[in-house]
C-alpha positions as CSV (number, residue, x, y, z in Angstrom):
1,X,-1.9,-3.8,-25.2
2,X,-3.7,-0.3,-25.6
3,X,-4.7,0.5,-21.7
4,X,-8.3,2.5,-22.2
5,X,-8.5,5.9,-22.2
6,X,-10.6,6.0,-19.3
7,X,-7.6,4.6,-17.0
8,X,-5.1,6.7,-18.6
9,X,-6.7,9.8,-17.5
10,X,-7.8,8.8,-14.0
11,X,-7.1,11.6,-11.1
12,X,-4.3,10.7,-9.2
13,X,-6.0,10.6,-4.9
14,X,-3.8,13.2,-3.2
15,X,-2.9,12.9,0.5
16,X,-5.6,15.5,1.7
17,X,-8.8,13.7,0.2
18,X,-10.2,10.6,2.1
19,X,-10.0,7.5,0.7
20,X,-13.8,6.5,0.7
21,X,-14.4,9.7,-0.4
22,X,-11.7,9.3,-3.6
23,X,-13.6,6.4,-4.2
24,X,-16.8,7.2,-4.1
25,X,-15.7,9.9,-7.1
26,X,-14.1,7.4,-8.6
27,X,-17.1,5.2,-9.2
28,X,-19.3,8.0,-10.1
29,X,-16.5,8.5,-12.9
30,X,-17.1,5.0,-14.3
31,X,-20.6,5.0,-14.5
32,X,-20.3,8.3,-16.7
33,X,-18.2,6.2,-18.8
34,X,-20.6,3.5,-18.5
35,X,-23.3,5.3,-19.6
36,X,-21.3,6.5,-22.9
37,X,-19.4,3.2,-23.9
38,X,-20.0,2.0,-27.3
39,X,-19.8,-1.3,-28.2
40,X,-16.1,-1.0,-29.6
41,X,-15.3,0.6,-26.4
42,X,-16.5,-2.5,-24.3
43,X,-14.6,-5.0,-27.4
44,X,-11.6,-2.9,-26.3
45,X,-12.1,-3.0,-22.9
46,X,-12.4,-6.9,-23.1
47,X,-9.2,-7.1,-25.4
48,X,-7.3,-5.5,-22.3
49,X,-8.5,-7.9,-20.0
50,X,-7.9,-10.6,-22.3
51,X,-4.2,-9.5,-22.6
52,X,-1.8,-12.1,-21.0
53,X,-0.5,-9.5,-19.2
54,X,-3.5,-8.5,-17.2
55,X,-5.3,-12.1,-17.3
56,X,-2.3,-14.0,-16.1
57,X,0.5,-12.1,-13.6
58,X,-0.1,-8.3,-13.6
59,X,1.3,-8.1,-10.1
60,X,4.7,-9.6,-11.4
61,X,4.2,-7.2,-14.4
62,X,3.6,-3.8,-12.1
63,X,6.4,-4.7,-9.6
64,X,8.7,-5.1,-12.6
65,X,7.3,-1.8,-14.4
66,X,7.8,0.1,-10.9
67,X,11.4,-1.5,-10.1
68,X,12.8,-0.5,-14.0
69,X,10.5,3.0,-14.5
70,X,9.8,4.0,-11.4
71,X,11.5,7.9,-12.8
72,X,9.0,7.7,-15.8
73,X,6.3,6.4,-13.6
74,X,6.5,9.8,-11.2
75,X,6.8,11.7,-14.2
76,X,4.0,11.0,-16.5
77,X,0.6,10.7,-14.9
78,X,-0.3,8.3,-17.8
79,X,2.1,5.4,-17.7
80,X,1.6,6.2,-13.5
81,X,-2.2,5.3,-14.2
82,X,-1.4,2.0,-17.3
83,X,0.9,1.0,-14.2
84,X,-1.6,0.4,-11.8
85,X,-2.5,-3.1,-13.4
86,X,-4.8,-5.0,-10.7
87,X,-7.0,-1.7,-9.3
88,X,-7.1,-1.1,-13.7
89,X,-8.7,-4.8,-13.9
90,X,-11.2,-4.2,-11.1
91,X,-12.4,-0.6,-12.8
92,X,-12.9,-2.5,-16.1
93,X,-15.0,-5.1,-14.6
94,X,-16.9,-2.5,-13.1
95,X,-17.7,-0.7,-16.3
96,X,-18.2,-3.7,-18.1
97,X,-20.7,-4.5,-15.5
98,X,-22.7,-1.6,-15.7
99,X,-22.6,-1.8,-19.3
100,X,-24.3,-5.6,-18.7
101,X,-27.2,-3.9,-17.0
102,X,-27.4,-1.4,-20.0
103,X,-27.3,-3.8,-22.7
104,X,-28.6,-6.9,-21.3
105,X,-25.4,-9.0,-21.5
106,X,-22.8,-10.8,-19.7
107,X,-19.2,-9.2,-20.4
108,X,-17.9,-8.9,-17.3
109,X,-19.2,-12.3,-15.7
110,X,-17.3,-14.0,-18.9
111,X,-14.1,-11.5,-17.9
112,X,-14.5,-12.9,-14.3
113,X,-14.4,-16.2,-15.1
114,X,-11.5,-16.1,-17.0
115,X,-9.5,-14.3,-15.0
116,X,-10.2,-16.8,-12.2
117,X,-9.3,-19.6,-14.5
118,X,-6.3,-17.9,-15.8
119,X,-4.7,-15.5,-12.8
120,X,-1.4,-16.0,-10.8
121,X,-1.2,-14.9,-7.2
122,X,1.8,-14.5,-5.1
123,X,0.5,-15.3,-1.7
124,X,1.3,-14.0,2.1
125,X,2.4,-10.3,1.0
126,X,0.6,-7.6,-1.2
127,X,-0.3,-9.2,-4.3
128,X,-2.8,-11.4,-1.7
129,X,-4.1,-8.0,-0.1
130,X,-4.3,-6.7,-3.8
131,X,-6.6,-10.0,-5.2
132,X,-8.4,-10.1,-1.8
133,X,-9.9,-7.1,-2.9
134,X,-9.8,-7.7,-6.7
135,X,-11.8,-10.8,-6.2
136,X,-14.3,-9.3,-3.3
137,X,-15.6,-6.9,-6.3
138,X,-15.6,-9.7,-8.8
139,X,-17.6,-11.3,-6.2
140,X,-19.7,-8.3,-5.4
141,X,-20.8,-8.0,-9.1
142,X,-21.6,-11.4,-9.4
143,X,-24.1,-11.2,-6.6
144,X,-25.6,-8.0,-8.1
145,X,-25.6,-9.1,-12.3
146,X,-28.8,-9.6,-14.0
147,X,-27.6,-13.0,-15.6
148,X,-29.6,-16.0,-12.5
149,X,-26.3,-18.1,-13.6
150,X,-23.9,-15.3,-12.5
151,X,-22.9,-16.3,-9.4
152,X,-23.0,-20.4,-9.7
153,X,-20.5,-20.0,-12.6
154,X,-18.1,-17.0,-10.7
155,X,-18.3,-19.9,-7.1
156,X,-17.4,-23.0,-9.9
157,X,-14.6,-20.7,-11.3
158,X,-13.4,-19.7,-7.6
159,X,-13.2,-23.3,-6.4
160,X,-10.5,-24.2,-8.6
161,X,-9.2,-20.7,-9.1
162,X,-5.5,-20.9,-8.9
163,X,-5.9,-17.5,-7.2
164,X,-8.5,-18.9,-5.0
165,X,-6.2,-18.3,-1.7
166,X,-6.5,-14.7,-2.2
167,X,-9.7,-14.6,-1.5
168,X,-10.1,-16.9,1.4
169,X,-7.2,-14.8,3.2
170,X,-8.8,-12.7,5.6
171,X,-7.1,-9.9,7.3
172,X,-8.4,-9.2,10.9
173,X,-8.0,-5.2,10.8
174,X,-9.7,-5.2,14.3
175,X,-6.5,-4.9,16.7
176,X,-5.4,-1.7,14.8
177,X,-8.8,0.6,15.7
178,X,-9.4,-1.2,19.1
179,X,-9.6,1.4,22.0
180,X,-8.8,0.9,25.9
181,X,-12.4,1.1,26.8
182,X,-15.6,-0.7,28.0
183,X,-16.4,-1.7,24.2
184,X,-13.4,-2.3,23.2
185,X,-12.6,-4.6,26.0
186,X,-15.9,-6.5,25.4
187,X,-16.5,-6.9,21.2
188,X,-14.1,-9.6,19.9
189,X,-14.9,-7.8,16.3
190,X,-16.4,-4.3,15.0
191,X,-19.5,-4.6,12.4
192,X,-18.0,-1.4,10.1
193,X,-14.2,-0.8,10.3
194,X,-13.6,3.1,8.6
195,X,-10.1,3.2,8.1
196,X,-7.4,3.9,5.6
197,X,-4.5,0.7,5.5
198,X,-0.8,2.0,5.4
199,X,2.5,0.7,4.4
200,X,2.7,-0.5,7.7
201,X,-0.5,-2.1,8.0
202,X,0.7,-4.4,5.1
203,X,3.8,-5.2,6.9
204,X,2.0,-6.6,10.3
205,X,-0.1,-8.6,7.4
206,X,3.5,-10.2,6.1
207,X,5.1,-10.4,9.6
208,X,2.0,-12.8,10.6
209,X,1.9,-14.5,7.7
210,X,5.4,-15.7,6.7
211,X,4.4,-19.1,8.5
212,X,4.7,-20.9,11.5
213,X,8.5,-21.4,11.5
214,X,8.7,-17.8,11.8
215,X,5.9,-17.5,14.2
216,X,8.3,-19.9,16.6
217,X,11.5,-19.0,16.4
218,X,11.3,-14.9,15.9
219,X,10.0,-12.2,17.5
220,X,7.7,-9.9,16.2
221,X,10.3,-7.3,16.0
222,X,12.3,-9.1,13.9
223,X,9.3,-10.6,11.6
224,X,8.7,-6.7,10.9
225,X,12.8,-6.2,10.2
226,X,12.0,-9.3,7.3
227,X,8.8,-8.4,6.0
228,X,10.2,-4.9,5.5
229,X,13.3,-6.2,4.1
230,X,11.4,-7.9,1.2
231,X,10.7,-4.2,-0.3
232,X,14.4,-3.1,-0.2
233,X,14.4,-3.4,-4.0
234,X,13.9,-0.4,-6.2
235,X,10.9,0.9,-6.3
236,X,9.0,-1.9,-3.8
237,X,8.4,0.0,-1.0
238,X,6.7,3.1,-3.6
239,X,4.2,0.3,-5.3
240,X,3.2,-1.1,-1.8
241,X,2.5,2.6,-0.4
242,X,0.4,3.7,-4.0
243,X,-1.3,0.4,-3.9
244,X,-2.7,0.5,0.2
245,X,-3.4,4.5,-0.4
246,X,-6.6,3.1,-2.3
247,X,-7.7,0.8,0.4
248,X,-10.1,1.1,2.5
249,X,-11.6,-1.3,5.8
250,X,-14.4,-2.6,3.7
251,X,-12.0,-4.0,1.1
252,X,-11.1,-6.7,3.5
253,X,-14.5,-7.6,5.2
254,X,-14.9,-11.5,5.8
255,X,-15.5,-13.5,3.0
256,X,-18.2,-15.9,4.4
257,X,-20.5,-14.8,5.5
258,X,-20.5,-10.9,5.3
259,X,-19.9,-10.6,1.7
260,X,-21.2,-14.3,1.0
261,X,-24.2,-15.1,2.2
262,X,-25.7,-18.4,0.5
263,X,-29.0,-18.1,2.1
264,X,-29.7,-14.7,0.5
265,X,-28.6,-15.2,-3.3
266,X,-30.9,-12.8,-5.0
267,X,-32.5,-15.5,-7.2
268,X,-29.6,-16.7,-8.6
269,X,-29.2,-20.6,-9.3
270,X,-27.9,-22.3,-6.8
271,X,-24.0,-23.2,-6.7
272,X,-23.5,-26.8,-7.4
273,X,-22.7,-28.8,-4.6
274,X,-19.1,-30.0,-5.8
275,X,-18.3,-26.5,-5.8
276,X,-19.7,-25.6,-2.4
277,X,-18.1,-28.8,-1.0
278,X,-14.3,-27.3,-2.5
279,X,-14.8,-23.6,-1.0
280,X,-15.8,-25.0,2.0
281,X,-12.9,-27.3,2.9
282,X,-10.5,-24.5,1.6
283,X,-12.1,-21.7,3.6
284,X,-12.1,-23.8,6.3
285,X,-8.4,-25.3,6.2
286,X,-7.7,-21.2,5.7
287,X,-9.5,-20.6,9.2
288,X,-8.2,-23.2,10.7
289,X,-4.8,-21.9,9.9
290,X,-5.2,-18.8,11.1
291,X,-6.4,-19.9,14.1
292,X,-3.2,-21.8,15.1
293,X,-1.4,-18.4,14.2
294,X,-2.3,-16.5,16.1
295,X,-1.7,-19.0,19.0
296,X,1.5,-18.8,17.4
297,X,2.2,-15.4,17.4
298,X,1.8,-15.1,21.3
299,X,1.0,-18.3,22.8
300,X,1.7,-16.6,26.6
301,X,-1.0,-14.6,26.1
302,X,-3.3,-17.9,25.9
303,X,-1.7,-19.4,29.0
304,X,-2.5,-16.7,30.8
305,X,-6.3,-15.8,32.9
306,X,-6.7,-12.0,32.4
307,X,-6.5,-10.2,36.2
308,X,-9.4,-8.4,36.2
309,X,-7.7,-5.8,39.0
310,X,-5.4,-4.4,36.2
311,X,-8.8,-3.8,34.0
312,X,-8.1,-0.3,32.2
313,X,-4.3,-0.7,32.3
314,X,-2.7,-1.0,29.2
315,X,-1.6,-4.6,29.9
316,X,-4.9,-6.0,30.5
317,X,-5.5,-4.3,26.8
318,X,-3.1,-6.0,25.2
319,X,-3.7,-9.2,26.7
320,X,-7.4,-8.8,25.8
321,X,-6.9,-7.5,22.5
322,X,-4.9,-10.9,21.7
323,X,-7.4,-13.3,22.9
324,X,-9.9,-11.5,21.2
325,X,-8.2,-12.2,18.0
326,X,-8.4,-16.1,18.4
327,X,-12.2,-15.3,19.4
328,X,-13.2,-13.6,16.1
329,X,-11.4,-16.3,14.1
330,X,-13.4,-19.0,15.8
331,X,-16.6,-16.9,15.9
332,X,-16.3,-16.1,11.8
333,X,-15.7,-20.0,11.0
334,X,-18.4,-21.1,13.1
335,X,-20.7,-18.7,11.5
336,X,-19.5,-19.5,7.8
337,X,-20.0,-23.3,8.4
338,X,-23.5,-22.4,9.7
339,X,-24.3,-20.6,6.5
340,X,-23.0,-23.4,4.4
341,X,-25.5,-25.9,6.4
342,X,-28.5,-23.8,6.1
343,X,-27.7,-23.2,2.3
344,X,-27.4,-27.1,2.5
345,X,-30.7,-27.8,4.2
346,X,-32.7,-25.3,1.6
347,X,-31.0,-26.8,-1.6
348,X,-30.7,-31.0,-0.5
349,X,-27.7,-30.8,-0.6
350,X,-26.7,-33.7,1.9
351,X,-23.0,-34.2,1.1
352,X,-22.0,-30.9,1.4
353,X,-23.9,-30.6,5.4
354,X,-22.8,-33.7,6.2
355,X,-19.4,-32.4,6.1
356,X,-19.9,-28.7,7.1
357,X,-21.4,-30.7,10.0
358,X,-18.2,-32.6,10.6
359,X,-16.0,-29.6,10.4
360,X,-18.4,-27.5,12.8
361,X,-18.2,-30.6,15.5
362,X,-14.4,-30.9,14.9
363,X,-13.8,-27.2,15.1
364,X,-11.6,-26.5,18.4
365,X,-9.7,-29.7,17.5
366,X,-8.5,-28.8,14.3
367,X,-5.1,-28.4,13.6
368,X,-2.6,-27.7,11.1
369,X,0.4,-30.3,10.5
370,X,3.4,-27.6,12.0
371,X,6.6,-28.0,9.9
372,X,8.9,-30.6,10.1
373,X,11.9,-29.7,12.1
374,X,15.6,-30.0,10.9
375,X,17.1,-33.4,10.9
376,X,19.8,-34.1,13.5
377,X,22.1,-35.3,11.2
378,X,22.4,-31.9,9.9
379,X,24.7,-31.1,12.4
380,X,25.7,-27.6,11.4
381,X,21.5,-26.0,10.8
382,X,20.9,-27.5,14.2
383,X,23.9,-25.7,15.6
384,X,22.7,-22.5,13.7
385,X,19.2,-22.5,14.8
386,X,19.6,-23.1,18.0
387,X,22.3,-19.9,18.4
388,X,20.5,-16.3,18.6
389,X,23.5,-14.1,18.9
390,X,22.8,-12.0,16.2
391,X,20.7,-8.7,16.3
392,X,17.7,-8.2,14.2
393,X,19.9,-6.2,11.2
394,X,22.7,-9.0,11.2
395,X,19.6,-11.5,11.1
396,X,17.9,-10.0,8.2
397,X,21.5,-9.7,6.4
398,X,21.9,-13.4,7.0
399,X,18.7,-14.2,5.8
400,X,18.8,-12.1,2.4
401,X,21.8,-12.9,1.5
402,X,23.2,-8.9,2.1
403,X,25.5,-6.9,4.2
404,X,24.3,-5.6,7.6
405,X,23.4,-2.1,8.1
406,X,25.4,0.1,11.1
407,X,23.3,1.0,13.6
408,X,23.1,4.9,13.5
């Protein structure tokens, strides 16, 4: 597998240059090499995509390249650059995009669609951040390609996408640029969120996501301790911290409807309505789940009536800030089973509002089955669980299998 030329020599985004800004560069780079690509470069370009190693796992493929070369990865701009498999994907796409404008062809909808036929994701951590945004761009092209049958073929891809999760993962980034002020203790959700994601951003994403057992029997301190032990192996904790320099608020706006909207298709054909009927369900069952999280992850807060004589202190914040989360998840899947059942009503498609319908009346009652809990005749788990006298680096140790760390 040859990675293009174009990668190869990408400029590395130092520390002092804003993300948006590197990015903005980035894709006036790729339509210079857009506007020059031969036909053999775009054959090439489809060959690396094609490769099993980019079309199948490349997150498996980069984490292994950064645990085993992490040394020749620092040294050599190049291989740093060939290692970055997932953002390399996305920038090919791109190009091949603009070059379907140019030429009057299809390259990078056919890419798309095998890659979503094809790709592997590794869900709750950062390969899901990393797809989230992979696939928001595939999506983004789809909606802007010349081809009318872009988009129905990229949703009837995405509906059985093995990958599909990715995508339908949303990650609320309001609590983290939320102020102690009149707005900020009013909107449930910002329009525009400006801000660059750190290594500790992703680790507040893992810590909510490693499920509901967690959610109920940890704290979030020690969620944090586990989600940061999972990059304890070499070179981990370096991928995660190149891969969220290059993200940006944007990257992670809602799928449905901000960067769907199936009432404003731009003339493309219509999805079909088996495919609609799949997204939605998922999408929904996604919501749904993240709903009962974040009941889960605090479920004082939502037994509690704010005081409205403590409003400006720092405890009223929080306590707002929280509800506000379950708010915006309830808001967002009400307003992305709307859109389905107004793209229903214009296309006659009764099936698919019929049950939009449904899950729009049954909304507040929905609930995810929790997990079952141990059996009592396994005397000696029950005995375990139920005992919390270790602290949070004995805990992790436990868990991982390792040796706990002195405290300094």
């Amino acid at each position: 597998m040859q990675t293009p030329q174009f990668i190869q020599t990408r400029l590395r985004r130092g520390a002092e240059v804003a993300v948006d800004v590197w990015q903005a560069t980035r894709f006036q780079d790729l339509e210079l090499v857009a506007a020059s690509a031969s036909f053999q470069d775009l054959d090439q370009i489809e060959s690396y995509l094609g490769d099993y190693v980019c079309a199948k796992d490349p997150f498996y493929v980069q984490q292994w390249l950064y645990a085993n070369h992490l040394d020749l990865i620092d040294a050599n701009a190049e291989l740093f650059n060939s290692a970055q498999l997932i953002e390399n994907v996305g920038e090919c796409l791109w190009v091949l995009a603009i070059c379907d404008k140019r030429f009057n062809t299809r390259r990078a909808i056919d890419a798309i669609v095998r890659f979503l036929r094809m790709a592997v994701v590794h869900t709750g951590g950062l390969n899901t951040l990393m797809f989230k945004r992979l696939l928001g761009r595939m999506l983004k092209i789809a909606l802007e390609h010349r081809d009318v049958d872009a988009i129905k073929e990229f949703l009837a891809a995405l509906a059985g996408a093995p990958c599909r999760a990715a995508l339908y993962t949303e990650f609320d980034l309001n609590p983290f640029v939320k102020q102690n002020d009149d707005f900020g203790l009013v909107a449930i959700g910002l329009p525009d969120i400006k801000m660059e994601l750190k290594f500790q951003h992703l680790l507040e994403f893992i810590a909510f996501n490693l499920g509901e057992n967690y959610l109920l029997c940890f704290s979030k301190e020690e969620r944090l301790a586990l989600a940061c032990q999972i990059f304890d192996p070499p070179g981990m904790q370096r991928m995660a911290e190149d891969t969220m320099s290059l993200f940006v608020g944007c990257d992670f706006d809602l799928f449905m409807p901000i960067n769907l909207d199936l009432t404003n298709l731009n003339n493309h054909t219509m999805p079909t309505e088996d495919d609609l009927l799949a997204i939605a369900k998922d999408y929904s069952r996604m919501l749904a789940l993240m709903r009962q999280r974040v009941v889960l992850e605090d479920p004082v807060a939502y037994k509690k009536d704010p005081d409205f004589s403590e409003y400006g202190t720092q405890t009223f914040f929080e306590l707002t800030r929280q509800k506000h989360k379950r708010s915006l998840v309830v808001a967002m899947h009400g307003a992305a089973l709307a859109n389905l059942i107004s793209c229903a009503d214009s296309a006659g498609y009764g099936r698919l509002k019929a049950a939009c319908e449904r899950m729009l009346l049954n909304l507040s009652k929905e609930r995810i089955p929790m997990p079952k809990p141990i059996p009592d005749y396994i005397d000696s788990w029950l005995t375990t669980a139920m005992q919390k006298t270790h602290d949070i680096n004995e805990m992790v140790a436990l868990i991982f299998g390792g040796v706990a760390e002195a405290d300094d």
